[in-house]
C-alpha positions in Angstrom: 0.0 0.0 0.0 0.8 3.7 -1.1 -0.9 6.9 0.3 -0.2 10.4 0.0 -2.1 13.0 2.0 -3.6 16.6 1.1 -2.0 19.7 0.1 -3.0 23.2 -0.6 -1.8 25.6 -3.1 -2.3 23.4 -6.1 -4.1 23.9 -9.4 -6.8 21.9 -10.0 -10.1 20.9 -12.1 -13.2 20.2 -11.4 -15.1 18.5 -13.5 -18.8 18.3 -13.2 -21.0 15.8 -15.2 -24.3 16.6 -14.9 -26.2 13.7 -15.0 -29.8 14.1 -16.3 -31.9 10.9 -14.6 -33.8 9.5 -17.0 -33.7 12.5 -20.1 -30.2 11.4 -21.8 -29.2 8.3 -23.6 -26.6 6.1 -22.5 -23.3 6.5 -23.3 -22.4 4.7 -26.2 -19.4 3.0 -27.4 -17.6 1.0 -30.2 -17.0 -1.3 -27.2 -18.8 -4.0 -26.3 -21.2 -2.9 -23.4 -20.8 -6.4 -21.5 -17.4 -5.7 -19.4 -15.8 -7.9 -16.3 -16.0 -5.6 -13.9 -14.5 -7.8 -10.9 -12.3 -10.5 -10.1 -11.7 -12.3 -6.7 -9.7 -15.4 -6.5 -8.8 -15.0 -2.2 -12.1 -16.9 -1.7 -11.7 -19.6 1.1 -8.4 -18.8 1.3 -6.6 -17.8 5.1 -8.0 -14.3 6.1 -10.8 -14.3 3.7 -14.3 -13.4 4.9 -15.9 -14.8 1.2 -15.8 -18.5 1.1 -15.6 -18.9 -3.1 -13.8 -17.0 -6.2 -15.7 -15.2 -8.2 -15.7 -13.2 -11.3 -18.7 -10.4 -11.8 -20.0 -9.2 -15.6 -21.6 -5.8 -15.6 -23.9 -4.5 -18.6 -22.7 -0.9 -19.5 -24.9 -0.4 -22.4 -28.5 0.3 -23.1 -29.7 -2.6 -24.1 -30.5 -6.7 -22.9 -27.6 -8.5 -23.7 -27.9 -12.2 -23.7 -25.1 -14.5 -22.5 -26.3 -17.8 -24.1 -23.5 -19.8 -25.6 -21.2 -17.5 -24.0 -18.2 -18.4 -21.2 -15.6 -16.9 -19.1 -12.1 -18.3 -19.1 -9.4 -18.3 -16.6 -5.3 -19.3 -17.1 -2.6 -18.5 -14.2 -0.3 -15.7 -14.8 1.9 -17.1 -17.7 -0.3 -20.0 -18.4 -1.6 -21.8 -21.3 -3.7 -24.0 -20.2 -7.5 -22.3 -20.3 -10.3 -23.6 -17.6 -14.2 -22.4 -18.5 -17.5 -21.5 -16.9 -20.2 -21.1 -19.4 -22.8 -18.6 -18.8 -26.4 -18.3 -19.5 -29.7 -16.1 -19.2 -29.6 -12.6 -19.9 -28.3 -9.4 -18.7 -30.1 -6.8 -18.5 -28.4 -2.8 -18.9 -26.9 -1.6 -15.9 -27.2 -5.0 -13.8 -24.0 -7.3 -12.7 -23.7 -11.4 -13.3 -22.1 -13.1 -10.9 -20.2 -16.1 -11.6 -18.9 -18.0 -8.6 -16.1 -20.5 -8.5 -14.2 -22.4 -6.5 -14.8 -22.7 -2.9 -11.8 -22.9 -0.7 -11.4 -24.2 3.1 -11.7 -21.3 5.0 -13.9 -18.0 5.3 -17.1 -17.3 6.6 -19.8 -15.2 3.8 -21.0 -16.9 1.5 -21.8 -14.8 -2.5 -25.2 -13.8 -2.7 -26.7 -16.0 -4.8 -24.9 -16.9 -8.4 -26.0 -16.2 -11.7 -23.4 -18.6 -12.8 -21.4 -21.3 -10.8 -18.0 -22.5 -11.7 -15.4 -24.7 -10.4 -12.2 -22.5 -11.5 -9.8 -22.3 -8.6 -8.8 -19.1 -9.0 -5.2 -17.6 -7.8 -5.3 -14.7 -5.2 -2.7 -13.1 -6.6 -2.2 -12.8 -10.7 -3.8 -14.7 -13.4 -5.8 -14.1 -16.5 -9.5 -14.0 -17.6 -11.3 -13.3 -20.6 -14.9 -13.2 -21.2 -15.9 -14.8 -24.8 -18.8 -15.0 -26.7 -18.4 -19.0 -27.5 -18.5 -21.6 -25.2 -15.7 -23.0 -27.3 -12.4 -23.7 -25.0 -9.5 -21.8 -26.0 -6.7 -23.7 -27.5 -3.8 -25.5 -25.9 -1.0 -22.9 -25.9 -3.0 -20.1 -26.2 -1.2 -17.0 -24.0 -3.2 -14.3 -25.0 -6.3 -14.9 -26.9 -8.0 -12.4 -29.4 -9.9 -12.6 -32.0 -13.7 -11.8 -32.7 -14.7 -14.1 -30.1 -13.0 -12.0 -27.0 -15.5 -9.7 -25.4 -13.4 -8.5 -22.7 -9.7 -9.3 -21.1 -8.2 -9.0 -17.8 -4.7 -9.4 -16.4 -3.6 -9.1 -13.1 -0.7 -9.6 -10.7 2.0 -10.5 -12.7 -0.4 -11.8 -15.5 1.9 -11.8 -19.3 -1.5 -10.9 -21.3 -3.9 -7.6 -20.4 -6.0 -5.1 -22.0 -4.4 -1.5 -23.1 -1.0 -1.1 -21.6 -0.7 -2.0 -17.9 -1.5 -4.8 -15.8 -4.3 -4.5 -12.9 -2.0 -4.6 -9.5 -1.4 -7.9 -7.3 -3.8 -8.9 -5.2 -4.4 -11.3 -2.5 -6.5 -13.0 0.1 -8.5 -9.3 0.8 -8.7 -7.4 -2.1 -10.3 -8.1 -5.3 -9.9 -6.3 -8.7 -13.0 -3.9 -9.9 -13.8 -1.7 -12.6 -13.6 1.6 -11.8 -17.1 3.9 -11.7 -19.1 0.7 -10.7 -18.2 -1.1 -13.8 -18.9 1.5 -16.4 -15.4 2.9 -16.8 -14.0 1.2 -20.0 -10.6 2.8 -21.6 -9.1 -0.4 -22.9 -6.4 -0.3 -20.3 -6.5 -2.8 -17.3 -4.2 -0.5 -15.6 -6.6 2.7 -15.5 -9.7 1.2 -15.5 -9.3 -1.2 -12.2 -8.8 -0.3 -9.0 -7.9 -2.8 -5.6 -9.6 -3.0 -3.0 -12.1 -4.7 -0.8 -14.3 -7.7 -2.6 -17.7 -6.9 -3.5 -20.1 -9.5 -5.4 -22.6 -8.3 -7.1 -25.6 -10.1 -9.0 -28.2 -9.5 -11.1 -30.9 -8.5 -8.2 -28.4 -5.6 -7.3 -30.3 -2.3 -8.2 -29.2 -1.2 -11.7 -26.4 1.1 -12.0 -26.9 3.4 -15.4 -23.8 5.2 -17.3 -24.9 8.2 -18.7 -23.1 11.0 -20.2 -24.5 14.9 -20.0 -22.9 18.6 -20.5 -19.2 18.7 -19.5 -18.5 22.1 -17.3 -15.4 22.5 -17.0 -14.4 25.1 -13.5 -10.6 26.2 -13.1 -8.9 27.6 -9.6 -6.0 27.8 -7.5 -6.8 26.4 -3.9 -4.9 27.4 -1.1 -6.5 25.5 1.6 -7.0 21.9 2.2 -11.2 23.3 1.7 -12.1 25.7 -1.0 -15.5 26.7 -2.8 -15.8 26.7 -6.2 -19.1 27.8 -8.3 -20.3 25.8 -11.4 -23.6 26.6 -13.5 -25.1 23.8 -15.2 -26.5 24.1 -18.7 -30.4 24.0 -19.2 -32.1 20.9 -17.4 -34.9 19.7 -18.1 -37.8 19.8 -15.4 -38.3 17.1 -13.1 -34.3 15.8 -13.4 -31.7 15.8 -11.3 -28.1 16.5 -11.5 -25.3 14.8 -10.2 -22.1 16.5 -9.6 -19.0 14.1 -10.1 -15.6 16.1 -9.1 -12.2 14.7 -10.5 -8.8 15.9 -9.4 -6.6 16.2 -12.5 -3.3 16.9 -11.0 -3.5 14.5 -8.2 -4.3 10.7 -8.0 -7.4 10.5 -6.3 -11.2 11.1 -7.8 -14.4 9.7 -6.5 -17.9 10.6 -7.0 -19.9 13.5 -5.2 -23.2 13.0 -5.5 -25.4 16.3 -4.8 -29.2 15.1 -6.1 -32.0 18.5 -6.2 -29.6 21.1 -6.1 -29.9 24.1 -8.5 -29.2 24.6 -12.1 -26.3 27.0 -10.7 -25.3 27.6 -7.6 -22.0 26.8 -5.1 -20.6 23.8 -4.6 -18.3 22.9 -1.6 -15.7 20.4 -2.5 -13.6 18.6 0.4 -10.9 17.6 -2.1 -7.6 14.8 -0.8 -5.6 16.5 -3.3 -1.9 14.5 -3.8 1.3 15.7 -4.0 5.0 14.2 -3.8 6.0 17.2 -1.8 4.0 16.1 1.6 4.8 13.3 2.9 3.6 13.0 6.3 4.7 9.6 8.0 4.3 7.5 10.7 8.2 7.1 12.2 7.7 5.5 15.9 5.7 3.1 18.0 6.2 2.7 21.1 3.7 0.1 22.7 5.5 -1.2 26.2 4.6 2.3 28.0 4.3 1.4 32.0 4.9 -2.4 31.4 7.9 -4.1 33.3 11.5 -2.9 32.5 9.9 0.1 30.9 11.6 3.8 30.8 8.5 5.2 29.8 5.3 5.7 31.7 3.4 6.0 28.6 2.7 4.3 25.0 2.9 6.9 22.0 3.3 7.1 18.2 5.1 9.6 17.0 4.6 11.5 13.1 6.9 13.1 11.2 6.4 15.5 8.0 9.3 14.8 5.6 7.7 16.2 2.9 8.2 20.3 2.1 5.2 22.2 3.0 3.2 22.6 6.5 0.4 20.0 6.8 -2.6 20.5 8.6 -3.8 17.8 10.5 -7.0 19.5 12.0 -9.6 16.3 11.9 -7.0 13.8 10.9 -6.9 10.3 13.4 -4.4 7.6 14.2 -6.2 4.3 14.6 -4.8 1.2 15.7 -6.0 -2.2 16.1 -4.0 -5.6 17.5 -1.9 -7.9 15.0 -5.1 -9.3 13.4 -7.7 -7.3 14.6 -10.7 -6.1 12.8 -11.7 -3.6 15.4 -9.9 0.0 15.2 -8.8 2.7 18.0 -9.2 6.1 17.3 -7.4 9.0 19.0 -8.0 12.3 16.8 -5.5 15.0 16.0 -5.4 18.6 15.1 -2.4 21.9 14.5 -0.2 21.9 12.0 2.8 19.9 11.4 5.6 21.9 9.9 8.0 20.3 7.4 10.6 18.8 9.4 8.9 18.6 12.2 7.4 15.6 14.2 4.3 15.2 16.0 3.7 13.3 19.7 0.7 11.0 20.3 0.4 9.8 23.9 -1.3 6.9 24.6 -2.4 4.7 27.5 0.1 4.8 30.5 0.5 1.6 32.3 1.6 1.2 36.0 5.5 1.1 35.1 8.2 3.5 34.0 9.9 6.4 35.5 9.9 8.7 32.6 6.9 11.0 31.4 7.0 11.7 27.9 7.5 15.2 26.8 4.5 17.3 26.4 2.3 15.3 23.4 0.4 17.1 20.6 -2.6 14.8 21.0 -3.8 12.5 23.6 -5.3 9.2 23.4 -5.9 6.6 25.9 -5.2 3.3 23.3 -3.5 0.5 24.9 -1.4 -0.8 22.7 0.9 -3.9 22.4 4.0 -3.7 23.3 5.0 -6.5 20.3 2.6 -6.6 17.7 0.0 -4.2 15.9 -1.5 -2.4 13.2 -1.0 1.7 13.1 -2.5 4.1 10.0 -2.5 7.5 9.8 -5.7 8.6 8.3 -7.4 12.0 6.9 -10.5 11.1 8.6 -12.0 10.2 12.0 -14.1 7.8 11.0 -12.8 4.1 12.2 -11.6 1.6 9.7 -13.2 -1.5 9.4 -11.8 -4.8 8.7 -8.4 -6.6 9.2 -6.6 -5.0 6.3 -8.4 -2.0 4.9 -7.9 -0.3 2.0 -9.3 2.7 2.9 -8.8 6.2 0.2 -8.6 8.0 2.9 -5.5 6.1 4.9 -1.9 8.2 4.7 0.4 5.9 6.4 0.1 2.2 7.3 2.3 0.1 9.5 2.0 -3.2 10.4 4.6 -4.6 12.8 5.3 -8.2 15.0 3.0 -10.8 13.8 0.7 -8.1 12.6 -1.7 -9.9 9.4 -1.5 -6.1 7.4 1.4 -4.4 6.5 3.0 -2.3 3.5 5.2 -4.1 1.0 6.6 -7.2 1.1 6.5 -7.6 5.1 5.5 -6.5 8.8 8.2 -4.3 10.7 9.8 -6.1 13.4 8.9 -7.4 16.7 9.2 -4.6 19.7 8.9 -5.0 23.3 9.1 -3.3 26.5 12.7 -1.8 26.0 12.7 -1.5 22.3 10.4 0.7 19.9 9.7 0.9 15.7 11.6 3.6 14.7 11.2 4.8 10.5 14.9 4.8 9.1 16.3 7.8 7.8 15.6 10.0 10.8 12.0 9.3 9.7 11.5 10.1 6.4 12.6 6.8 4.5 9.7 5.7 2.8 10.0 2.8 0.2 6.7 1.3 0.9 7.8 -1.8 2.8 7.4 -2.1 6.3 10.0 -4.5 6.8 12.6 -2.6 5.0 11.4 1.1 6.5 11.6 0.5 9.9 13.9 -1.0 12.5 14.0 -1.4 16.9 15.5 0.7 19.0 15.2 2.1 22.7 12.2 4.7 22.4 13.3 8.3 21.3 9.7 9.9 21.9 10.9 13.6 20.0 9.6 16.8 21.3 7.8 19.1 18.7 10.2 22.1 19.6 13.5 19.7 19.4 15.8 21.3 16.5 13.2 21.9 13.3 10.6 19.7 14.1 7.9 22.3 14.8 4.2 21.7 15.0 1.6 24.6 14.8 -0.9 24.9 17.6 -4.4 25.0 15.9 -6.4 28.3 16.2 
């Protein structure tokens, strides 16, 4: 995992699609309208909630689409060797198919119920599958099939055939791959029009999801705070519709959908906008969870922040949650001021009945007992607990899972800490390759002071 937080100061677009409900056609395309628009092959596997793979179809078009004599095929990564599901009935526009598969040992949901059932034991990680409209099993040898029969194509992982020119990420046991704008997002490129995150089957009695297109406004500003207010005017509407407003941030990496239904043909628009830049990097860079316990220094457990990015960061509303090694259940303790670059940023937690040494004075206060071996810490722009295990939250800055922690960045957990010995970031802090296990190392807990050398925080107003 990868996250950046907000900045201010940066030129942006909004985009606003107005969409009219029920007054404009749907979009249409030189592409077929039936798209995959998920993949999951964790199911049953250890630390999966869904008990069976499955692979999801969604109709993007305006019209019934029947899926008689059609299949979906699945191959590993760099394999030849096709397996098949075929598919039948029909879909209707704007409804999902869902095609379960195999069924593994573990996990605890079962899909809502199948449009199609396979037997495919899926990988969790990478793999290939390509939706066709025969029932014919692709040849021996094939790698990457084509032709007038392939509907649709996905690779993922480390998968040597895709769509367009970039492979949908790795996944595993937790996250599944979907199509982007709940299925109706269709490019031709794997890489832009799938995102990872957490599973989601979807069948045909899900509500319908239509992809219309309407006017384009296009509004241009400089924002200088995280918040800013910009004013749009729609074009004429007909009576009795109602517009959506879908914001997208063109210079950063993060867009998502704002719906505003029965708001005026013009008016102002408030936009809470995570827009991304290289040049803030605030990061988690010590945890300390043996606070009071025996042989402990310190009365106290903490985490400690630090901004190694170039611009001040306002963490007014921001949270750090944490939750035990494989926990599902998340701690909040919220934070506010500002955290100057170069500066760090004190979190005291819960004291236990040990130590001789109070902390210096904390920017923000929780009362989280924390292990003093294992755990799961994320910095997040929100207050709002995570759920699950692993999540996957757009929201979530930092993540860092340490001891025998089940969520982590990169390739593995940081490593075990105790009573004596915290997780302390590299590099004074700021190394940040992605990889827990490579970022962070023990050491005796150096809880820093916000007013020690350049590491300054801001007291909010």
């Amino acid at each position: 995992m990868r996250y950046s937080p907000i900045v201010g100061a940066l030129l942006f677009f909004l985009v606003c699609l107005f969409v009219l409900t029920g007054q404009l056609a749907h979009a249409q395309s030189a592409q077929p309208p039936v798209v995959i628009s998920q993949i999951y092959g964790g199911g049953g596997n250890s630390g999966a909630d869904y008990t069976h793979d499955f692979i999801e179809l969604f109709n993007r078009g305006a019209s019934p689409v029947s899926l008689a004599g059609w299949s979906v095929q699945y191959a590993s990564a760099t394999g030849t060797t096709w397996q098949k599901t075929e598919l039948t009935g029909t879909i209707q526009p704007g409804r999902y198919y869902l095609i379960q598969q195999a069924q593994g040992s573990r996990g605890t949901t079962p899909l809502p119920a199948p449009d199609a059932i396979g037997a495919i034991p899926m990988s969790a990680s990478s793999g290939k599958v390509a939706l066709l409209n025969t029932s014919e099993l692709l040849a021996r040898g094939t790698t990457c099939p084509g032709g007038a029969t392939l509907v649709d194509l996905l690779g993922f992982g480390s998968a040597d055939c895709f769509a367009g020119s970039a492979v949908v990420p790795g996944l595993d046991n937790r996250t599944a791959a979907l199509r982007v704008t709940d299925g109706c997002a269709n490019t031709g490129n794997n890489g832009d029009d799938f995102l990872v995150g957490e599973p989601v089957p979807r069948n045909s009695a899900n509500s319908p999801t239509a992809c219309v297109s309407g006017a384009l406004v296009q509004s241009t500003d400089v924002i200088t705070q995280s918040r800013a207010t910009l004013t749009v005017t729609a074009p004429s509407i007909r009576p009795n519709t109602f517009p959506t407003f879908t914001r997208q941030v063109i210079t950063g990496s993060t867009q998502s959908p704002l719906p505003t239904p029965g708001i005026p043909t013009s008016g102002t628009l408030p936009v809470a906008s995570p827009i991304v830049s290289d040049s803030i990097r605030v990061l988690i860079s010590q945890i300390y969870g043996g606070g009071g316990n025996a042989g402990a220094l310190y009365t106290h457990d903490f985490v400690e922040l630090y901004n190694a990015g170039s611009a001040a960061v306002r963490l007014d509303d921001w949270s750090v949650q944490y939750a035990s090694a494989t926990g599902k259940m998340w701690l909040v303790t919220v934070l506010s001021g500002t955290l100057q670059a170069g500066g760090s940023y004190l979190i005291q937690q819960a004291q236990g009945t040990g130590g001789s040494v109070a902390l210096p004075a904390a920017d923000a206060l929780g009362e989280t007992a924390m292990s003093a071996s294992s755990g799961k810490v994320a910095l997040v722009r929100n207050a709002d607990p995570l759920t699950g295990a692993c999540p996957s939250a757009e929201m979530i800055v930092d993540f860092v899972g340490y001891g025998s922690a089940d969520c982590f960045e990169g390739s593995g957990p940081g490593a075990k800490t105790s009573n004596s010995r915290a997780l302390q970031r590299v590099g004074e802090g700021s190394q940040d390759t992605g990889d827990n296990r490579a970022d962070f190392v023990t050491a005796p807990p150096t809880p820093r002071r916000p007013d020690s050398g350049n590491r300054a925080v801001t007291p909010k107003d």
